[in-house]
C-alpha positions in Angstrom: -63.7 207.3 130.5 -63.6 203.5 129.7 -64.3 202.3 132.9 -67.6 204.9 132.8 -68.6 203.2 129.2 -68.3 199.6 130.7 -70.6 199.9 133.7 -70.9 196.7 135.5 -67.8 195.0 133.4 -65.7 197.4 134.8 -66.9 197.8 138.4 -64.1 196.0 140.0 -61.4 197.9 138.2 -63.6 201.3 139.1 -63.8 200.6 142.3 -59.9 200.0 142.9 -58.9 203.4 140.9 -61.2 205.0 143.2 -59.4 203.0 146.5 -55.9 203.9 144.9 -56.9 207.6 144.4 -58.1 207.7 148.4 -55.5 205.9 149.4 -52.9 208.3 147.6 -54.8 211.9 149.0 -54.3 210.3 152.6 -50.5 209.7 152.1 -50.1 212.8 150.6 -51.3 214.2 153.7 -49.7 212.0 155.8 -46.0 212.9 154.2 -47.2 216.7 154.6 -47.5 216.0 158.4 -43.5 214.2 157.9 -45.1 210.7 158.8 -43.6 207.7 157.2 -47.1 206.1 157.7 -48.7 204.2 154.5 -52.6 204.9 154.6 -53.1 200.9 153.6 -51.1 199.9 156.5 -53.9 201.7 159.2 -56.5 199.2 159.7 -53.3 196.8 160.9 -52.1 199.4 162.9 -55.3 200.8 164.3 -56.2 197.3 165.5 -53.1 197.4 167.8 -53.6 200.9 169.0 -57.0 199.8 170.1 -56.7 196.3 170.9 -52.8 196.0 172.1 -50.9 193.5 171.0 -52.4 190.1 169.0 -50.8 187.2 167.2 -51.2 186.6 163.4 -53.8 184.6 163.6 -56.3 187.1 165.3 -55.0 190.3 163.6 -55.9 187.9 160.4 -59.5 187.1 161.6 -60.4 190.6 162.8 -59.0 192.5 159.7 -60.6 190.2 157.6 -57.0 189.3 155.6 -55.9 186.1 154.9 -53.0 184.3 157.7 -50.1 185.2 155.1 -51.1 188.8 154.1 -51.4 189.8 157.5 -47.7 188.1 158.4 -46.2 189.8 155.0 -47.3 193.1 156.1 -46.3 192.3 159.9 -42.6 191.7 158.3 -42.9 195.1 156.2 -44.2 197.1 159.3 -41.2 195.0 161.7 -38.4 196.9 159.5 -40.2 199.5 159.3 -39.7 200.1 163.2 -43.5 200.4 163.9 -44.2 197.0 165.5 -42.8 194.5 167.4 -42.6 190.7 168.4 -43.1 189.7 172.1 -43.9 186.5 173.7 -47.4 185.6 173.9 -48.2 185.9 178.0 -51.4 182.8 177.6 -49.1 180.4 175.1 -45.0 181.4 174.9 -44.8 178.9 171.9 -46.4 182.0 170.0 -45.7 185.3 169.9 -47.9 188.7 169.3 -47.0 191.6 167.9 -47.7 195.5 169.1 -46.5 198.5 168.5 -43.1 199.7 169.1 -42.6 203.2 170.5 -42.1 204.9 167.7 -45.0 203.3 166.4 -46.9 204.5 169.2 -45.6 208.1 168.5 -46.4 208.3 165.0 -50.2 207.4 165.4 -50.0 209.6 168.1 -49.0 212.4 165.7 -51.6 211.3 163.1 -54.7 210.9 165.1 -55.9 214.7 165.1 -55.9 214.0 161.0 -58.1 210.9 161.4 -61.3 212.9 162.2 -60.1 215.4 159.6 -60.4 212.4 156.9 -64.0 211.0 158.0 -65.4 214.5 157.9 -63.8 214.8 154.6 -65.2 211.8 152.8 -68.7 212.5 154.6 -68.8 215.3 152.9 -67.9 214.2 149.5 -70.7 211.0 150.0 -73.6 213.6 151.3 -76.8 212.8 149.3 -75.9 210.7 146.6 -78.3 208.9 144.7 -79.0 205.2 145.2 -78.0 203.3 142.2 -74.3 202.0 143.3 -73.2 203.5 139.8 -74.5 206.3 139.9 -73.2 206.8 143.5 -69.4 206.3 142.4 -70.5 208.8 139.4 -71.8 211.2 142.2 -68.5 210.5 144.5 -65.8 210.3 141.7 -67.6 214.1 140.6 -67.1 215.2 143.9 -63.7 214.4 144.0 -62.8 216.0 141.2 -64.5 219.2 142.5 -62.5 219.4 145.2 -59.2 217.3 145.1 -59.2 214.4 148.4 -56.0 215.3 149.9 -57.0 219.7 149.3 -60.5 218.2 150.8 -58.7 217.0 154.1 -56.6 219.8 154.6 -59.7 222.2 155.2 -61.5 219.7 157.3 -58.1 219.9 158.6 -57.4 223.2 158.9 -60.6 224.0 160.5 -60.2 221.6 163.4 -56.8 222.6 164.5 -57.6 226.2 163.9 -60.0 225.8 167.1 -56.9 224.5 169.0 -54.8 227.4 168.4 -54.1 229.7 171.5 -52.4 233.1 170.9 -50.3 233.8 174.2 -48.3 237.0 174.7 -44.6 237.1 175.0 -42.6 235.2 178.4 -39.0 234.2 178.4 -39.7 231.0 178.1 -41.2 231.5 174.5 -37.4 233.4 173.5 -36.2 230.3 172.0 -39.3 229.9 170.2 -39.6 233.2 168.8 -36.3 233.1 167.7 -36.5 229.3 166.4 -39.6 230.2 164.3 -38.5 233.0 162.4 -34.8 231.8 161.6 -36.5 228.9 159.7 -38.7 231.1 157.9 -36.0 233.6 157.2 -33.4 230.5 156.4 -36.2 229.5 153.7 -36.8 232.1 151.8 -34.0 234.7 152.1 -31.3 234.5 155.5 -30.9 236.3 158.2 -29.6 239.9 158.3 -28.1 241.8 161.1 -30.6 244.0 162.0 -33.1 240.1 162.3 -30.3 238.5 164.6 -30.2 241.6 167.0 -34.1 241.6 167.5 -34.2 238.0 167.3 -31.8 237.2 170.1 -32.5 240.2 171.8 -36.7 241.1 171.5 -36.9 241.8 175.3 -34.1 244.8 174.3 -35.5 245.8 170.8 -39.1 245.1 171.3 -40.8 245.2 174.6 -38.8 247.4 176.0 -39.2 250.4 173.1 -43.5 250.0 174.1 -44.3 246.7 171.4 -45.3 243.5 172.4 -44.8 239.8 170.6 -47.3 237.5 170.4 -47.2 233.6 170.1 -49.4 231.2 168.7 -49.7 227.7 170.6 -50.6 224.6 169.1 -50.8 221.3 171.7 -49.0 223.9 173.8 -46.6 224.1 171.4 -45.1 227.6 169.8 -46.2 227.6 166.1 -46.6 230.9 165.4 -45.3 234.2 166.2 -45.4 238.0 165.6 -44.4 241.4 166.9 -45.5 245.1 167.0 -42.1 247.1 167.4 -43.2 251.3 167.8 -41.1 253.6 166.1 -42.3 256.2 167.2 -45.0 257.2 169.5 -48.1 255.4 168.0 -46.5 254.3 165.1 -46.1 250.3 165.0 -44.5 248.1 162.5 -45.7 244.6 162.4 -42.9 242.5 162.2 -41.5 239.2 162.7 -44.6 236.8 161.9 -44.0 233.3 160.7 -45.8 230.2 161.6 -43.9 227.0 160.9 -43.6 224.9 158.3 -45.4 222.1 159.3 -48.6 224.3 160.8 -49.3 226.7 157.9 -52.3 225.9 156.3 -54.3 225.5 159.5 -55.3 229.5 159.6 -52.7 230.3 162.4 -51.2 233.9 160.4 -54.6 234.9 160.2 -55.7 234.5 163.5 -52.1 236.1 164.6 -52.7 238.9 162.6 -56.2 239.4 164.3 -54.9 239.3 167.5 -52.1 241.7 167.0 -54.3 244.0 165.0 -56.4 244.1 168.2 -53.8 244.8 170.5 -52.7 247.9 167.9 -55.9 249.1 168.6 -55.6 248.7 172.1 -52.3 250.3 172.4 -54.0 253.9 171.0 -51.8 253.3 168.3 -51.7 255.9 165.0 -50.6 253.9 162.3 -49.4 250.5 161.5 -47.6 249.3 158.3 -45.3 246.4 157.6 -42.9 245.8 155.2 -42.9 242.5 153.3 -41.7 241.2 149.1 -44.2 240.6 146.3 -42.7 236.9 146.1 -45.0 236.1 149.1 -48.1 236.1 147.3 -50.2 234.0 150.3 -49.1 236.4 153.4 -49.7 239.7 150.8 -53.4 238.7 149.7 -53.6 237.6 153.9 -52.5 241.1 154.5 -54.6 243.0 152.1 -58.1 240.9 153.5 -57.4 242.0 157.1 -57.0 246.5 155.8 -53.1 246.7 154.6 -52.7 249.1 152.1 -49.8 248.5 149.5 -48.3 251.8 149.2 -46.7 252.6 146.0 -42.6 253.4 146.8 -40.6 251.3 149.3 -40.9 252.7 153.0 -38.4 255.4 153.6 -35.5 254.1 155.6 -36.7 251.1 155.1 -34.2 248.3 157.6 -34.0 245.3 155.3 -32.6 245.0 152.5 -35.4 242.2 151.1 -38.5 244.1 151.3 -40.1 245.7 148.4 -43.2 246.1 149.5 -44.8 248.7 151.9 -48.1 248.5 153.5 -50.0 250.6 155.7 -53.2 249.5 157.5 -55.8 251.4 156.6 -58.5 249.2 156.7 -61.3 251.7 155.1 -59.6 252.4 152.2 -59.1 248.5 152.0 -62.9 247.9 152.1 
């Protein structure tokens, strides 16, 4: 690259292609998490999350901005709904801005990311070499390795993982078990009969025939959920697992599967299989590293009309 070739000459233009290209990973992420959030606007916004509200002048001398870029982003961020103008208690001939509630909310949403983001550049910074060159050679490499925003979502990923609580079934989680699967259904395919009977009913169609459902909690929050239904004595289909939208990525079917792979084991049971379609690449290869076997016809009988593909666990012949 030019830049590269250049060296010194080019160090100022260097170093804002790397700030743009940091910048745009963390509002990648950001819009992942549904955040209307701009990465450049978060010292000013961090300063008022941790210092409540300030006038222009002292958001100005702690940010390190000039008077008028700090007011021109104030504007930006005002119609933007994130902050707002009140008087100033000390000196009502001035006012001070803070955050507005649904500021308040949305950094609220953001802040598990934030540690997600410094482990994530630590990482990519770990033992460079001195020269300041040859450290944005050593960092830029790094970057290309492993993309920022890809580089977060791990760091991510591995964070809220810890978080997640699998809870078995109550009523209180009937909504949610129904809520979580007609969005994944509604995505890629819709809902059939046989889905909106077990769905509104798993108390009736589940539980009651000897399976169980389990949920996965996030914040305390249903994220996640599966079921074993039995068709027969010791023979359990796993069925209905989806994780939302927003949560996949962070581990959650995996550590769903786990736990109802457990309680199959538990239960005495003789065989497990699940039927799925080879359009869902990600769950099939998530299947296939915890013992599912693909089998080579469609499952007899089979009750949906979308699957084409048959597993059976069978986790020797898997390893």
């Amino acid at each position: 690259m030019l830049v590269h070739e250049l060296a010194e000459l080019a160090l100022g233009s260097r170093l804002r292609g790397l700030s743009d290209r940091l910048f745009d990973a963390v509002d990648e992420v950001y819009r992942a998490q549904g955040s209307r959030v701009q990465s450049r606007w978060f010292p000013f916004l961090r300063s008022l999350l941790d210092h409540g509200p300030q006038n222009v002048s002292a958001l100005a001398e702690r940010l390190g901005q000039t008077h008028a870029a700090v007011s021109q982003l104030a504007r930006k961020l005002e119609q933007q709904g994130l902050i707002e103008r009140g008087g100033d208690a000390r000196d009502q001939r001035r006012s001070v801005l803070g955050l507005s509630p649904l500021g308040e909310r949305e950094l609220a949403a953001l802040k598990p990311l934030w540690g997600s983001i410094r482990e994530a550049m630590r990482e990519a910074m770990q033992g460079p070499p001195v020269e300041l060159l040859d450290v944005l050679s050593a960092f830029e490499a790094e970057l290309d390795r492993i993309a920022p925003a890809e580089r977060i979502r791990r760091h991510h990923a591995r964070r809220r993982s810890a978080d997640v609580r699998i809870v078995p079934y109550a009523p209180a989680l009937r909504e949610a078990f129904y809520r979580i699967n007609a969005e994944w259904l509604n995505r890629y395919y819709c809902i059939e009969e046989i889905d909106h009977r077990v769905l509104t009913q798993p108390e009736e169609h589940i539980l009651r025939g000897g399976g169980l459902i389990l949920f996965a909690l996030l914040d305390d929050e249903a994220v996640g959920t599966c079921a074993l239904l039995q068709e027969s004595p010791g023979v359990y289909e796993l069925t209905k697992m989806a994780v939302t939208e927003r949560c996949q990525g962070l581990g959650i079917g995996r550590k769903l599967l786990e736990a109802v792979i457990e309680r199959f084991h538990e239960l005495g049971g003789s065989q497990l299989f699940l039927e799925s379609h080879g359009r869902l690449q990600a769950a099939l290869h998530l299947y296939e590293s915890l013992g599912f076997v693909h089998q080579p016809h469609r499952r007899p009988d089979s009750h949906y009309q979308r699957s084409d593909v048959y597993m059976i666990y069978r986790p020797a012949e898997a390893a």
